[in-house]
Legacy VTK file of the C-alpha trace (Angstrom):
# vtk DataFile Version 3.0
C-alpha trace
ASCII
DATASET POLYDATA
POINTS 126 float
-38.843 -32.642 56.153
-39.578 -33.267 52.496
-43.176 -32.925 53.104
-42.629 -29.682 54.955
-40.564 -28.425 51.888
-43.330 -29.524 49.843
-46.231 -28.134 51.623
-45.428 -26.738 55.288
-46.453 -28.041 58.197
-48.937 -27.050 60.487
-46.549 -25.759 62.995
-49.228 -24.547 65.514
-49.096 -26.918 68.084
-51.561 -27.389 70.537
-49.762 -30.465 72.630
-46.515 -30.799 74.771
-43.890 -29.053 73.334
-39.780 -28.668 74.921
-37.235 -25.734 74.828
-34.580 -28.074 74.985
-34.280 -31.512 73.318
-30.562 -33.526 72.556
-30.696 -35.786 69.930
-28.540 -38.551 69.454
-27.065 -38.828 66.222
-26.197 -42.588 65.968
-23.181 -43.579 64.282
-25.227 -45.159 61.694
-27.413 -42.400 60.761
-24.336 -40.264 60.064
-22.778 -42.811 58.341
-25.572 -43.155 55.537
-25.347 -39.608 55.148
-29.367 -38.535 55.885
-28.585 -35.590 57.208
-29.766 -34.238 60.257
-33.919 -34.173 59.340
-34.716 -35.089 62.203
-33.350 -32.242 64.618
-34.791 -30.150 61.834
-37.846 -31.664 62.328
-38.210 -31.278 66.229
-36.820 -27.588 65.550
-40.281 -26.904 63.763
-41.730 -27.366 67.398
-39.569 -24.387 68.614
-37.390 -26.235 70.537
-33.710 -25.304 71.015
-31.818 -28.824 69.849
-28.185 -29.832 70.492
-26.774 -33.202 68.807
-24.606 -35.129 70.469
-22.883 -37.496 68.232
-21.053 -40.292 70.101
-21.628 -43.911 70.026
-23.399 -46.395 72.039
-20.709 -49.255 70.974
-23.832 -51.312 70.438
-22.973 -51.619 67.117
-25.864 -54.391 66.502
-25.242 -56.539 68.819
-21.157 -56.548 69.304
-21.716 -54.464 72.221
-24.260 -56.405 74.135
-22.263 -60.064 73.995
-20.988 -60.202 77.007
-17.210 -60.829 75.819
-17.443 -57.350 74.665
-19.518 -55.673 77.693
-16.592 -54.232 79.317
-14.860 -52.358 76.105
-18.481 -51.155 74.981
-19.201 -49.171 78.473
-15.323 -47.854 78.115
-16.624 -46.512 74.492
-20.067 -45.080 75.436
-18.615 -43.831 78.748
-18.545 -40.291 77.182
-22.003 -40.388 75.403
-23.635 -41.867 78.824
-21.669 -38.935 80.666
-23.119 -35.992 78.589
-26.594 -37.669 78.797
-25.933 -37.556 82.413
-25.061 -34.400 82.828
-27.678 -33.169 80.326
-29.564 -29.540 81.241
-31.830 -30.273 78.126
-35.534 -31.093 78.907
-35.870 -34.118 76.550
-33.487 -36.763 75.109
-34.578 -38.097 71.713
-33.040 -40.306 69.090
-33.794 -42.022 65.971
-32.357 -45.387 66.660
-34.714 -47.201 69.103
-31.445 -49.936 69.963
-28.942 -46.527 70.760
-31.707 -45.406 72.682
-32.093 -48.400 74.973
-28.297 -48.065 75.794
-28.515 -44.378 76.524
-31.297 -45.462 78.688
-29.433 -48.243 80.544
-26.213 -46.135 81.000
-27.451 -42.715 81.673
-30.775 -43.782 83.029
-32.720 -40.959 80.984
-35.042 -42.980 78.766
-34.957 -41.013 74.992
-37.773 -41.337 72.880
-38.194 -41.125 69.465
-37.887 -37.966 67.400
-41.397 -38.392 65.794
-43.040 -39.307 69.356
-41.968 -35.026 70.009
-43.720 -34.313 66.808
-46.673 -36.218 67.827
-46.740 -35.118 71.229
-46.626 -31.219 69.889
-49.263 -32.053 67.968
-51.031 -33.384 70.733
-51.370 -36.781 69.936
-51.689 -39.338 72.826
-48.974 -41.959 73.482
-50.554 -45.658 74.422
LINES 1 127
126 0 1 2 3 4 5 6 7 8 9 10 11 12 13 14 15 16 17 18 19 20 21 22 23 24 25 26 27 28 29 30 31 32 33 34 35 36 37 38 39 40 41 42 43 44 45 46 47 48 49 50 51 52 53 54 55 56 57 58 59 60 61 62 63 64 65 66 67 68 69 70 71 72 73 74 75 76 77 78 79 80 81 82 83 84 85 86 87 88 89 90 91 92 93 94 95 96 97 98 99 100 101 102 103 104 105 106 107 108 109 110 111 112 113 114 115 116 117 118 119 120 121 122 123 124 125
């Protein structure tokens, strides 16, 4: 988003684009304070976004040792619900380790926010 502030964007995309996306805000990414760029950034596509900010209970890797397993699915219960129930086209998040939770609980694979920019663009995924 600095770059677009500092010369725009080409925003005339040729690839794939969504009219829905929800991004995941991971816990960590509001906790350094970034802001949400990213959102802003798949916005530039035209899509309509919604962020969903509830946590994985990954937390590195607290949530996957299995002493922990149970109370982590009790926390992301209501992320992996809303992904569930989700009416948006596309999931996307930033953090690739939130992303394979939401994938394992909600089954709905998110991918990452620059992979939208790159498929508007019409760049091929390998």
């Amino acid at each position: 988003m600095a770059k677009h502030r500092e010369a725009e964007l080409d925003t005339k995309f040729d690839g794939k684009t969504y009219q829905s996306i929800m991004w995941h805000a991971a816990c960590h990414y509001r906790a350094q304070q970034v802001g949400p760029k990213s959102r802003d950034l798949m916005a530039l596509t035209g899509a309509e976004v919604t962020t969903v900010e509830r946590c994985t209970a990954i937390d590195g890797t607290w949530g996957l040792r299995a002493e922990n397993v149970e109370l982590a699915r009790r926390v992301a219960r209501p992320l992996m619900e809303r992904v569930t129930d989700a009416e948006e086209e596309l999931i996307a998040g930033d953090c690739q380790l939130a992303n394979v939770a939401i994938d394992e609980g909600a089954h709905k694979r998110p991918i990452h926010p620059l992979q939208v920019l790159a498929r508007a663009y019409g760049i091929e995924e390998e």
